[in-house]
N, C-alpha and C positions, 0 to 999 in steps of 0.2 A: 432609840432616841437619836435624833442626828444631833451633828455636830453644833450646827446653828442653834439648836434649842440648850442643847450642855451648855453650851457659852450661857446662855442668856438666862439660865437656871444660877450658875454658878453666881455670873454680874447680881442677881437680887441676891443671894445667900452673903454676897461679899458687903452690898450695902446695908444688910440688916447686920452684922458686925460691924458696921462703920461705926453704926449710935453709939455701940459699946467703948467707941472708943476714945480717947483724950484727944482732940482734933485742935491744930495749930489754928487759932483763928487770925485772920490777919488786923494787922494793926488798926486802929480806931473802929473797932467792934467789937462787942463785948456777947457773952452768952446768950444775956437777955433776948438781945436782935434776933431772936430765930427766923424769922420770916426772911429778913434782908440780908440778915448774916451771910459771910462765905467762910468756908473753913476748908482749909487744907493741910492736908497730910501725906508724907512720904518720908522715903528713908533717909533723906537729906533735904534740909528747906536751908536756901539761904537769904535774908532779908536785906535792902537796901534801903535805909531811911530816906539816903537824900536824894535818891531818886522813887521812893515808894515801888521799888521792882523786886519784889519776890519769886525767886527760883526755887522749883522743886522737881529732885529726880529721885527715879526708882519709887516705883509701887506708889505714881501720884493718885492721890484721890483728893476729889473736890465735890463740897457738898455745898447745894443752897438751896433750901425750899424742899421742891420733889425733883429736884435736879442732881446728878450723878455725873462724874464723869470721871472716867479711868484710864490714864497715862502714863507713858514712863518718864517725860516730860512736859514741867509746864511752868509757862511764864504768865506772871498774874501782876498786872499793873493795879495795887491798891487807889489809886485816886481814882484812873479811870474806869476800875473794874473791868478790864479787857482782859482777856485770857488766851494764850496762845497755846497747845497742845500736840504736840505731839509720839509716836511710836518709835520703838527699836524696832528692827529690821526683822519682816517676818510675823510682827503682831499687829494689833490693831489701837486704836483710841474708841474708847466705850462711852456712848453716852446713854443713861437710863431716865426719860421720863414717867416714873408710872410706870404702868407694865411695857410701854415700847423700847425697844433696844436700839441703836443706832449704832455701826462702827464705822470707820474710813480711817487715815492716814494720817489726818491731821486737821486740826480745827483750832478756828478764832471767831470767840464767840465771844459777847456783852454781858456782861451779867444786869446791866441796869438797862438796857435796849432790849435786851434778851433774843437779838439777833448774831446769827452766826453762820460759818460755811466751812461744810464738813466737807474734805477730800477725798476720791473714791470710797464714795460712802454705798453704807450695804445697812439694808435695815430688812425686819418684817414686823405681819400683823396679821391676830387671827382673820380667817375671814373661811366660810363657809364649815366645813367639815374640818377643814386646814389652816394653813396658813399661807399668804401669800408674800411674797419675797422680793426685793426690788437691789436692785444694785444699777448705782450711775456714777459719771466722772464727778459729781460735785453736789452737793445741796445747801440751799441756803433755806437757815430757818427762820422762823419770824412767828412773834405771836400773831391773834387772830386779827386784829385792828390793823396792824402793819399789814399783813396777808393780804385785806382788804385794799387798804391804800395802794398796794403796788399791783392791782390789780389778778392775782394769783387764783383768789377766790370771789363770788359773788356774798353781798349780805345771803342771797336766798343759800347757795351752797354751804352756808356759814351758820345758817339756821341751827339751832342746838348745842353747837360746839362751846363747850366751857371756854371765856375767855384768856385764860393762863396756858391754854394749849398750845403747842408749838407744831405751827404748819411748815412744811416740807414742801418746797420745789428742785426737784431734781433735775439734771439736763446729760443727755443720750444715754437712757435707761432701758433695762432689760427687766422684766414685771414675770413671775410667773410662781407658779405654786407647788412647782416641782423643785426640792432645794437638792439639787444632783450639779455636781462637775459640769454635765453635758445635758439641761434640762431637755425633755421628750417634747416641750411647746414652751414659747415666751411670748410675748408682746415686745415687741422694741419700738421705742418712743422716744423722740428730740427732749423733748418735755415733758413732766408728770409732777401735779401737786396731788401730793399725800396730807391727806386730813384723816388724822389720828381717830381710829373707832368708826367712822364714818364712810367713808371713801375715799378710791384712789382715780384721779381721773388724767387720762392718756390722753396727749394729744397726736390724731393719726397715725393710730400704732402700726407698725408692719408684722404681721402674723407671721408666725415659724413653728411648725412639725422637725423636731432635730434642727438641722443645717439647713432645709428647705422651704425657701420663701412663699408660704400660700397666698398672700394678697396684701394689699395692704387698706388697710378702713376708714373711709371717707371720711368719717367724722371723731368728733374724740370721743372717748368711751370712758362709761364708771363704771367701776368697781367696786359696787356694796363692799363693807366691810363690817355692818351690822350685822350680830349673827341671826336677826329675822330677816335678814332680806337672803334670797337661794339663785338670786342671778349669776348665771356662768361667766366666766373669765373671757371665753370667745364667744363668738358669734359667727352665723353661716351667713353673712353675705360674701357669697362668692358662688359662680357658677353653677346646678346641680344636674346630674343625671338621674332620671326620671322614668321609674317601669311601673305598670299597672294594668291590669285585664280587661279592667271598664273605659280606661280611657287609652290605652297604647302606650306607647312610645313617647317621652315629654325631655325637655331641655328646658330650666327655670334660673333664675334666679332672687334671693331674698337675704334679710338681713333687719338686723335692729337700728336704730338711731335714736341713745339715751340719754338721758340728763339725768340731774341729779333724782328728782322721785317721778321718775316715771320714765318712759319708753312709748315707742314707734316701730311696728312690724309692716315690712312690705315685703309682698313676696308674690312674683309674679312666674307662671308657666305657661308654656306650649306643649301639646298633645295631639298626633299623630290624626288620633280616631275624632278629637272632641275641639281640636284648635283651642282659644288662648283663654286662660283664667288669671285670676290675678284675685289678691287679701290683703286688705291694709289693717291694722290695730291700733288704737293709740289707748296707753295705761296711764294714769296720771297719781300718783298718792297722796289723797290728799293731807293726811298727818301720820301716825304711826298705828293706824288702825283700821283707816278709811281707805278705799280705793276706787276710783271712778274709768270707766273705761268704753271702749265702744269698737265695734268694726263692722265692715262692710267689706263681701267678697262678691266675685261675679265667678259662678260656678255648675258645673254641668250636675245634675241627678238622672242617676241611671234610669229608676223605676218608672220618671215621669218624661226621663230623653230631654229635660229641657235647662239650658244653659243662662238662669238668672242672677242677678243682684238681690243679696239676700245680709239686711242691716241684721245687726245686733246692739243693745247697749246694757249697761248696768252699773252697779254699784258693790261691792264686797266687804264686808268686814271681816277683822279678824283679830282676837285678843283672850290672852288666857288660858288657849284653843279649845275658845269659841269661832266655829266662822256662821257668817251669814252672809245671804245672797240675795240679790235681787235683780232683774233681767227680763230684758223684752225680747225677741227674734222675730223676726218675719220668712217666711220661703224659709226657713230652716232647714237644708238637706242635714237628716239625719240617719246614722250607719251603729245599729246596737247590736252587738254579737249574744242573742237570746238561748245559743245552745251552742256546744261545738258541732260546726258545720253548718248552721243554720244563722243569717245574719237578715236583720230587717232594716231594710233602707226606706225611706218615703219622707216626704215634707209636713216639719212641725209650722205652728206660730205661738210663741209663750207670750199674752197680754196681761199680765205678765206672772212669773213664776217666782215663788218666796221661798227659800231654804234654808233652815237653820241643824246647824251640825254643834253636840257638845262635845267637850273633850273629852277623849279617853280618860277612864281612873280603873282602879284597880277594885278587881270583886274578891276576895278571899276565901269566902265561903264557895265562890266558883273557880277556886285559883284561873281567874281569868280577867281577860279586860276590856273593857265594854264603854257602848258610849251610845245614846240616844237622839234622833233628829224628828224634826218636824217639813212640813211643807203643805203648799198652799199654790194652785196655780187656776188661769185660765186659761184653756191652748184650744187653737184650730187644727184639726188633726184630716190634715189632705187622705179621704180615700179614693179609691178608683173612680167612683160613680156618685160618691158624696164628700163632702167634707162636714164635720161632727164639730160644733162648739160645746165643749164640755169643762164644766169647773170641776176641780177636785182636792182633796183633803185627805195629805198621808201622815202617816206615824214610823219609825222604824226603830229597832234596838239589834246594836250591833255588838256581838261576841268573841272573841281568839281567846285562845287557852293553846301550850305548846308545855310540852315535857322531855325534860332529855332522859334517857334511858340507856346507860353504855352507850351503846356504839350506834346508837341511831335515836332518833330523835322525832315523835308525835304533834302534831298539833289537828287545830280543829278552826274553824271558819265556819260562824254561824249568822246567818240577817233575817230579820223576823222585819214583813213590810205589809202594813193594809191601808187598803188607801178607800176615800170614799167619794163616789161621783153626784152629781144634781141631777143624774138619768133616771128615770124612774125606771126603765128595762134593766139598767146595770146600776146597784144601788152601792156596792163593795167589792176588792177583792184581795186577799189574802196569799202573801207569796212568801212562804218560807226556804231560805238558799243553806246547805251547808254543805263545807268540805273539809272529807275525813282525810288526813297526809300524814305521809312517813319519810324521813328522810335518812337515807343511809349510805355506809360506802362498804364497797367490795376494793379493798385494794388500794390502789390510784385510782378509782374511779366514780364519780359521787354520784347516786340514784335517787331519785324520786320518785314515788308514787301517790295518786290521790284520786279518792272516789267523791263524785260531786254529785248531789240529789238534791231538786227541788219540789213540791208538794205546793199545787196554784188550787185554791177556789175561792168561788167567785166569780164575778163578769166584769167585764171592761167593756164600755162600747167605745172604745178608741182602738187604733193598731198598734201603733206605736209603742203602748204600753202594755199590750196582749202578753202575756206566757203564758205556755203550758206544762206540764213536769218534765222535769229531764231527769236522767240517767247515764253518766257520761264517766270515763274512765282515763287520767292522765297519766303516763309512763313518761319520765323524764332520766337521759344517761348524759353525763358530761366529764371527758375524758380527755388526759393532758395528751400533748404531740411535743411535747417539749418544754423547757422552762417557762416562759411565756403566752406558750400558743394553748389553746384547747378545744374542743369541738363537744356542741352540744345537741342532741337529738330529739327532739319531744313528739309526743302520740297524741295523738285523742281519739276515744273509740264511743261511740253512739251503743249504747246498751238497750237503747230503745228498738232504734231500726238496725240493729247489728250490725255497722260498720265503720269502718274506720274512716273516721267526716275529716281528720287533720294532720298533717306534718309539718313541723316547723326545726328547720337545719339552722345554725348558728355558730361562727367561728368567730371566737376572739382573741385578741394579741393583746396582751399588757405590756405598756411601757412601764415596767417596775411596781413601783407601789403610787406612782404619778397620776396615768393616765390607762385608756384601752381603748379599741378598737373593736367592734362590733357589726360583723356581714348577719346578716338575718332575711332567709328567703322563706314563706311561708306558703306552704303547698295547701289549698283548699280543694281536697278531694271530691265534695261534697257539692259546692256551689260553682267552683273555676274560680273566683276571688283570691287571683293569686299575685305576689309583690314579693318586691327584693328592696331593705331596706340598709343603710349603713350609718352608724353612730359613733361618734367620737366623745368617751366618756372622762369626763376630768374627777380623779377621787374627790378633791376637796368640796366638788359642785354634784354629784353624783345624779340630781334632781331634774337636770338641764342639759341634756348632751345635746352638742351640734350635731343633726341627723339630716339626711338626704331619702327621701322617698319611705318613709320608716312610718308606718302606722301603730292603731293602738292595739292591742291584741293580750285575749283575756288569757291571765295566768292563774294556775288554780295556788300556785306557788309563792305567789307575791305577798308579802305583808298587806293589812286597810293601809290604806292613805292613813298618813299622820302619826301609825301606831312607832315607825321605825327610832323617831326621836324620842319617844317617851321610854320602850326598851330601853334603847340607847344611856339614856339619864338615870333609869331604875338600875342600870347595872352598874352605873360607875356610883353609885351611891351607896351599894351595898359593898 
């Protein structure tokens, strides 16, 4: 546990003994007043009728409402209710609203304005996996009405916030999620309002790796702090370097532009072999369940050589974990890795496609954990000499089960999928996936293995959606180089046609327990589909790394989608 957190564990330990205790309240209030009461305590209070100025030193504590604040000095003007506060040398002045912590240097604050400005102040608030951490020369708080008024916040930004919350303007601020002496990344910003629970938003932060200035960002930027929203800290607009087989040699550039519930991706490239593409996005939310979105890219497909505009739009929900979808594509290049070694590229059109996903729960009887979907689509499925309009209707039920055993550790991946088509040649078809995995160590050095088989019948008169059985073999070895460093090797061997369809080499660098760095070149022995991709992983975002050139690439290793937080939850439960 770091220090930041001790403090701010101890701060509520110390306020739930406050209630226990006999608190001076100050003159003309009485007990009854709990709401507007102020009460203070320390190891010396001195009062002053005729000027109503109350001094207190040593171990101040001052209570009013869900307000906290903890000094070794403090002057409290009882008419006016103003509060001045401050630290001996070497500590801090504590404010606790609620679960948020605040420290700085020194503070005067209103109790009946309920504005105030806190001096080298240092605060945090959960936000992703972690927590993220702010330290600036000053902040001035203000409820949410003033917040408003002084133009800090919009009503829409403002949306939801309990009115008694106390918003946070800071000014030349340092924003980051690493709480280290020497953080591995920050954000530094002139400006940043902190809306408690909700979001933090930067205005033109300049981006830092260590000491070392990467760019600085056009616009300002939020910071979810809802733990449903999974947006990263950074973002890649900034230059990229660009390697790929099908298109060459490329130089791009992209990046987000956020607001409060929603976002903007642009992201544009050059290529050697294919000249220029370019993807824009825009996501909008519309409440805390709905999401509306759309893009349009202009982009080369191998199989047809041809360089189109190819829309997309749809709609998302998600609540409970339930999600559902809903989606149109047109010219859709699409890239599905149907075996290792073997990937199927060609152009969809979804008119449009329905998906519903349930949430994982727990099977007992299967010590394992499972979740069932549905779908529904109409697609145009471009083939060489025809293009097939075909509806269809799937089902799927999905399975993990994992066991630890000493010193290594089993699990199992299982997807049971049938779908049914309006062809009268191709009426159904039946594709059962599962992979058998062991994980273990020799040493310092952590292994994996996993055997993957699939079992297809049935017909499909589409390509897109074709498989046939596999038989495929993963060897996975990842081994330290040093505190920090590691390198990782992975196999795929064809069991079918007996060879080895895949290698994929991997080195990464962790900044501590912060961040990591991730080089990832992926050898396609099989087809030549070969890339070199680089990722910058933040712990507290893990979901969202800044990457350059980094494609998607099936791991037999990887948890389902979704299952990681539910583990995650089931363990700290028990």
């Amino acid at each position: 546990m770091d220090n930041a957190r001790k403090y701010g564990v101890a701060c509520v330990i110390l306020c739930l003994l406050l209630l226990l205790e006999v608190s001076f309240p100050l003159p003309g209030e009485t007990q009854g007043e709990s709401e507007d009461a102020v009460f203070l305590d320390a190891d010396k209070v001195v009062f002053e009728e005729e000027t109503g100025l109350a001094v207190a030193e040593g171990n101040v504590r001052v209570r009013r409402d869900v307000l906290r604040v903890f000094a070794h000095r403090v002057e409290m003007d009882s008419t006016e209710q103003v509060m001045s506060a401050t630290s001996e040398p070497g500590k801090k002045v504590t404010l606790i609203q609620g679960d948020r912590v605040l420290t700085g240097d020194s503070l005067r604050y209103n109790m009946l304005s309920r504005e105030g400005i806190l001096t080298g102040a240092v605060g945090s608030s959960p936000a992703g996996d972690g927590r993220v951490f702010l330290r600036g020369k000053q902040m001035e708080v203000a409820p949410v009405d003033v917040a408003r008024s002084k133009g800090w916040i919009s009503s829409k930004s403002s949306k939801g916030v309990e009115e008694d919350e106390l918003i946070g303007k800071l000014s030349d601020v340092s924003l980051t999620t690493c709480n280290e002496r020497t953080p591995h990344y920050r954000l530094v910003s002139r400006s940043v309002v902190f809306v408690p629970g909700k979001r933090i938003i930067a205005k033109n932060p300049k981006i830092y790796i260590g000491e070392h200035l990467l760019f600085t960002y056009p616009f300002d930027y939020v910071v979810p702090l809802d733990p449903k929203e999974r947006r990263a800290l950074l973002s890649s607009f900034f230059p990229l370097i660009l390697s790929d087989s099908d298109k060459g040699q490329g130089v791009g550039i992209g990046g987000p532009y956020v607001w409060d519930t929603g976002k903007a991706l642009l992201n544009v490239a050059w290529w050697s072999d294919t000249g220029w593409e370019g993807k824009a996005t825009v996501e909008q939310r519309l409440n805390d369940y709905w999401t509306v979105w759309a893009t349009v890219e202009h982009s080369y497909e191998k199989e047809s050589a041809e360089k189109l505009y190819r829309p997309s739009w749809g709609i998302l929900h998600a609540a409970n974990g339930w999600n559902a979808s809903l989606r149109w594509t047109q010219r859709e290049a699409i890239s599905i890795q149907k075996k290792v070694g073997e990937t199927y590229r060609g152009v969809l059109w979804r008119e449009p496609e329905f998906s519903l996903l349930g949430p994982w729960g727990r099977a007992p009887l299967l010590n394992a954990y499972g979740r069932i979907g549905v779908s529904w689509g109409e697609y145009e499925d471009v083939q060489p000499t025809v293009s097939m309009n075909v509806r269809r209707l799937g089902a799927e039920v999905q399975l993990y089960s994992e066991e630890q055993l000493e010193s290594y550790k089993t699990f199992v991946k299982s997807e049971y999928k049938r779908f049914w088509y309006d062809d009268p040649d191709s009426l159904e078809q039946e594709i059962f996936d599962s992979v058998f995995g062991i994980r273990y160590a020799w040493g310092t050095v952590d292994l994996s293995t996993a055997y993957v088989r699939r079992w297809v019948s049935g017909e499909t008169p589409m390509l897109w959606d074709y498989y046939r059985d596999r038989e495929d073999l993963y060897q996975q070895v990842v081994f330290p180089a040093g505190k920090n460093l590691s390198f990782r090797i992975r196999g795929g061997y064809d069991l079918i046609d007996s060879k080895l369809a895949e290698m994929v080499y991997s080195v990464t660098l962790k900044g501590g327990e912060c961040s990591r760095w991730e080089l990832t070149y992926r050898n396609d022995r099989a087809e030549g589909d070969d890339w070199v991709g680089l990722s910058f992983f933040i712990t507290a975002f893990p979901d969202t790394p800044v990457s350059f050139g980094r494609r998607e690439l099936y791991d037999p290793f990887a948890l389902p989608d979704g299952l990681a937080e539910v583990l995650r939850r089931d363990e700290e439960e028990q």
